[in-house]
C-alpha positions as CSV (number, residue, x, y, z in Angstrom):
1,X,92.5,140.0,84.0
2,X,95.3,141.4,81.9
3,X,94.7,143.7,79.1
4,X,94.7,142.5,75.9
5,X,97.3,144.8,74.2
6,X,100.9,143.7,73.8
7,X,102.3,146.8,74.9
8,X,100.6,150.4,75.6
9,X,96.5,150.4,75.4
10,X,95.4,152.5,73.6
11,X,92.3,152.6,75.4
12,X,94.4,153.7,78.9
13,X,94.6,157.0,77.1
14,X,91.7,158.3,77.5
15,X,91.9,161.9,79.4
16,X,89.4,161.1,82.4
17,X,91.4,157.8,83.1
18,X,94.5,159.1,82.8
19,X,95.4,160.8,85.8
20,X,94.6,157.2,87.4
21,X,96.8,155.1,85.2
22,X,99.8,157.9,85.7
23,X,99.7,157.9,89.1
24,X,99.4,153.9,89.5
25,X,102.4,153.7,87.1
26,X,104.3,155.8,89.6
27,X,103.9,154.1,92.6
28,X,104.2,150.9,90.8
29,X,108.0,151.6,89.2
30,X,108.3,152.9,93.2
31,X,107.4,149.4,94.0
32,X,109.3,147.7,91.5
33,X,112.6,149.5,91.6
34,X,113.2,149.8,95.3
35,X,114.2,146.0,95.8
36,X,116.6,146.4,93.2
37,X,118.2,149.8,94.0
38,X,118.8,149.3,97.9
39,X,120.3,149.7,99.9
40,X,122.5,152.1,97.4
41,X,119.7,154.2,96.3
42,X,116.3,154.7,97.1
43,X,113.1,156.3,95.2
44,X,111.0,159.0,96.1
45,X,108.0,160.4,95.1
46,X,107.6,164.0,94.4
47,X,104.9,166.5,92.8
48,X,103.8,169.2,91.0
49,X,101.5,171.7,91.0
50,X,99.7,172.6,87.8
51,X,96.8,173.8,86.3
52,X,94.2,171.6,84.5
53,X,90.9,171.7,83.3
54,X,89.2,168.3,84.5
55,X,87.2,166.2,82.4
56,X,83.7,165.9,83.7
57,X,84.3,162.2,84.2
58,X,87.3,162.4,86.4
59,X,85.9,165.1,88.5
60,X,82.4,166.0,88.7
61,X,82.5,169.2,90.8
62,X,84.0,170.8,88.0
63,X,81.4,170.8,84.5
64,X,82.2,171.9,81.1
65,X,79.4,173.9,81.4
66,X,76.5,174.6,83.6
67,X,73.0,176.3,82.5
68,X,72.1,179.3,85.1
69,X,68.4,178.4,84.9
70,X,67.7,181.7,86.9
71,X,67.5,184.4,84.7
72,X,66.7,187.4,87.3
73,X,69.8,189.0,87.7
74,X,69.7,189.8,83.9
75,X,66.3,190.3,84.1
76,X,66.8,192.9,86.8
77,X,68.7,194.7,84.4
78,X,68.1,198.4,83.9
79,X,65.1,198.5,81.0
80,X,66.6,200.8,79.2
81,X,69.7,197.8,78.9
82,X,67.2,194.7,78.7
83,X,65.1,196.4,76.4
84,X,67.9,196.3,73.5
85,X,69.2,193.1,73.4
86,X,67.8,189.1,73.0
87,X,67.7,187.4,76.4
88,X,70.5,185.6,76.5
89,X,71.6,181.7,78.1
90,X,73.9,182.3,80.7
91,X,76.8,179.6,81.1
92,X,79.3,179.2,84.1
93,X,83.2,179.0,82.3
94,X,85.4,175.3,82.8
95,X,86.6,175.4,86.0
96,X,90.3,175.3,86.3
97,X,91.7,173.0,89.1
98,X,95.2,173.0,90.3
99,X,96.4,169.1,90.6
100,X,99.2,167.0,91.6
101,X,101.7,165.7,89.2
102,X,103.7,162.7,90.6
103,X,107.6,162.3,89.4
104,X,110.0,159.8,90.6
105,X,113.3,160.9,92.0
106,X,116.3,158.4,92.2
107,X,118.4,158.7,95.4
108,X,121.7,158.2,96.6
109,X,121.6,157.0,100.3
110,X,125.0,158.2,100.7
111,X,124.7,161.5,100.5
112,X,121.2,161.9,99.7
113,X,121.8,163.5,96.3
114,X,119.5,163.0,93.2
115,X,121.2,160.9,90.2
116,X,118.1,160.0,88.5
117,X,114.6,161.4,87.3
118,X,111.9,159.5,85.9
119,X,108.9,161.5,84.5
120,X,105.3,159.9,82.9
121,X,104.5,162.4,80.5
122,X,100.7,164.2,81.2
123,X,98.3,166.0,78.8
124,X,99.7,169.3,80.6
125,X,103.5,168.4,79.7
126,X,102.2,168.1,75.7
127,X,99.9,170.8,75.8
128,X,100.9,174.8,74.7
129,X,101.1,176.6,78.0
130,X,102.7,178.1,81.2
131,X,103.1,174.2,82.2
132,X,104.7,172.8,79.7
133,X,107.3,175.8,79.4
134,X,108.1,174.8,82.8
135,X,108.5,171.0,82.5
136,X,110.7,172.1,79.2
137,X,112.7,174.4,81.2
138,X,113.5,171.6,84.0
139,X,114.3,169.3,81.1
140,X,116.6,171.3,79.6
141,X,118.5,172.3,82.9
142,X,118.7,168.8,83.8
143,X,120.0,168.2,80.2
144,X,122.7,170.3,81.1
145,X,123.2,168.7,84.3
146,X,124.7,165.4,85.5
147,X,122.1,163.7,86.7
148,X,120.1,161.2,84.7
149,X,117.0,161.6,83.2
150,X,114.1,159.1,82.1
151,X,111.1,160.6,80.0
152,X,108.4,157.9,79.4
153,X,105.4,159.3,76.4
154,X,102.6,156.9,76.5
155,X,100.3,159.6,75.2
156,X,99.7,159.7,71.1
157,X,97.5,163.3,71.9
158,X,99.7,166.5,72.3
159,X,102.6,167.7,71.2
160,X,105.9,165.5,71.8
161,X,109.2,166.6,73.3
162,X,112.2,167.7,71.3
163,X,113.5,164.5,69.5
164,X,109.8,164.5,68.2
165,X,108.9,161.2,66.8
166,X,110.6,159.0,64.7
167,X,110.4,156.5,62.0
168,X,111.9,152.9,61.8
169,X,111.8,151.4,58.6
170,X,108.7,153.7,57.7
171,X,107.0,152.8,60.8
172,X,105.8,155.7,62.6
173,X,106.3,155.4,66.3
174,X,103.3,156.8,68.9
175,X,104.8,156.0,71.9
176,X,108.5,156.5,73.4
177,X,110.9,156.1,76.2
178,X,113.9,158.7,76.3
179,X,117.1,158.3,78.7
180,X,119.4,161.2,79.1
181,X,123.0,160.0,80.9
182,X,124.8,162.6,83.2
183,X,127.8,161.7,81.3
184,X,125.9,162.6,78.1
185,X,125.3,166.0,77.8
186,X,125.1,165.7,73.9
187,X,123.6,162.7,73.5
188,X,119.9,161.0,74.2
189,X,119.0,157.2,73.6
190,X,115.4,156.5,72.5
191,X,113.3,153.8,72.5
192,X,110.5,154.0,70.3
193,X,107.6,152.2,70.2
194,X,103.6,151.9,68.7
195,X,100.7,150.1,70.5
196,X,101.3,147.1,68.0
197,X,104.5,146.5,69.5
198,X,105.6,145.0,73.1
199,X,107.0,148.3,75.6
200,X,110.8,148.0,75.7
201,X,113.0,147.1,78.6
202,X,115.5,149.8,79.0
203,X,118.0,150.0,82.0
204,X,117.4,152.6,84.7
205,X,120.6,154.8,84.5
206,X,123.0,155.7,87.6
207,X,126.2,156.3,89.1
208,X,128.8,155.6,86.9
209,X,130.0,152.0,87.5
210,X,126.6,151.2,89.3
211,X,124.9,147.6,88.0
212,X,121.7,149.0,86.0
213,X,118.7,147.3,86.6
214,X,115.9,146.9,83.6
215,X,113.0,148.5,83.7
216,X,109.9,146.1,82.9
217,X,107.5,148.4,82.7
218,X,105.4,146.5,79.9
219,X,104.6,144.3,83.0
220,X,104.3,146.8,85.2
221,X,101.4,148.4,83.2
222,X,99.9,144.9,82.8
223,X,100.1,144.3,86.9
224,X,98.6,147.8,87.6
225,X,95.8,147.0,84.5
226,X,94.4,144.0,86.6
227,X,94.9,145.6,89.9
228,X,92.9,148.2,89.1
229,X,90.2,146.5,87.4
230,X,90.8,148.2,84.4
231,X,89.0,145.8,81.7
232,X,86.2,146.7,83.9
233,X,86.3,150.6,83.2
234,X,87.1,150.1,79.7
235,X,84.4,150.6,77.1
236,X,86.2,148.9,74.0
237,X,83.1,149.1,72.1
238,X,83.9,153.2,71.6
239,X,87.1,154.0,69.9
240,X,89.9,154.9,72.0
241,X,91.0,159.0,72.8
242,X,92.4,159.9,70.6
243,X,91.3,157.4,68.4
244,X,93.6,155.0,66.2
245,X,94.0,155.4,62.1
246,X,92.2,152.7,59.9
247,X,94.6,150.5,59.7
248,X,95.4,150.3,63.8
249,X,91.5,150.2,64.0
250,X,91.3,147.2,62.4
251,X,93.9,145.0,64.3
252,X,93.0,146.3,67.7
253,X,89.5,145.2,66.4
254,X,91.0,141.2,65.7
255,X,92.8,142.0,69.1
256,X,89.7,142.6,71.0
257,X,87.6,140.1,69.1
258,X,90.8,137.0,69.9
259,X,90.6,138.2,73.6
260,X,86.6,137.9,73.8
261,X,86.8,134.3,72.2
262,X,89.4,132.9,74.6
């Protein structure tokens, strides 16, 4: 069944689903571009490597914590240590993991050079840290570049890129899809959006002169939400992460509560 949301659900957010929904969302666009591009250009797939802490839910060999329950190495302590101190509750730290970020690359068949990038924004691109100074230091060299760039933020948690986010008419924009052209080393176009609102259609940039074909990726989300069986993994009784102010509260509540009565 198809989610309930217009646009971006809120409830997709949620950290120990996310890696999921990112990684269907690139193969997806994979899937939904490649009829269009060829045989000019074709898309590939690359990744990442960078470090995350998992959420217990997404990967269960790593806890947030874990309670030694055997207490003899610190009870084998010299006594004239043990003696001085309280007996303490000895922990085992997160577990960092290294993952696999997925990108999309944008090819000419020609001569096999990239003209396009297409990056889904992670918790790791808008989180303080070695890994976002190193997405921030590819964006800004392919800023300075001419190849195309296409930054898609359907994460309200973290930090945003540069161009942070903007207001329309005094409505405050969660969500956002940014296109940097080759040809426009000065110059970005945005398309912001909220969860209220349906995701824009924007055109995939390219070669100069090449026909641009539009990006649905509203539907895309909405294809990969009932392939993978979201509504089933979905607790929309809890508030989303992170959750949404009062007022966005309230109509997803009407949402959800329409959706169940039809």
């Amino acid at each position: 069944m198809p989610s309930p949301f217009p646009g971006m659900d809120p409830w997709l957010e949620r950290p120990g689903l996310w890696p999921d929904v990112h990684d269907s969302l690139i193969l997806a666009l994979r899937k939904n571009l490649t009829p269009l591009l060829r045989p000019r250009y074709y898309v590939a797939v690359r990744q990442r490597t960078v470090m995350a802490v998992l959420p217990a839910e997404s990967e269960p060999m790593f806890p947030d914590l874990a309670v030694i329950e055997n207490l003899e190495s610190y009870r084998s302590l010299p006594k004239s240590w043990a003696a001085d101190f309280a007996e303490p509750v000895v922990v085992d730290l997160p577990s960092p993991a290294l993952i696999q970020e997925d990108y999309l690359e944008v090819v000419d068949a020609s001569d096999n050079r990239v003209v396009t990038m297409v990056e889904i924004l992670s918790p790791s691109n808008k989180s303080a840290g070695k890994d976002r100074k190193k997405y921030e230091t590819k964006r800004r060299r392919v800023f300075e570049s001419e190849a195309n760039w296409v930054e898609i933020d359907l994460l309200r948690e973290g930090e945003p890129m540069p161009f942070a986010m903007l207001k329309t008419n005094g409505v405050e924009h969660h969500y956002r899809i940014l296109i940097k052209r080759g040809d426009h080393t000065g110059r970005v176009w945005v398309y912001p959006f909220n969860c209220r609102q349906p995701i824009p259609i924007f055109p995939l940039p390219l070669r100069a002169g090449d026909t641009e074909p539009p990006v649905q990726l509203g539907k895309i989300l909405q294809d990969i939400y009932d392939e993978g069986g979201y509504d089933m993994r979905l607790n929309y009784s809890e508030p989303p992460e992170p959750p949404l102010s009062d007022a966005e509260a309230q109509w997803a509540a009407e949402i959800l509560r329409a959706a169940r009565t039809n």
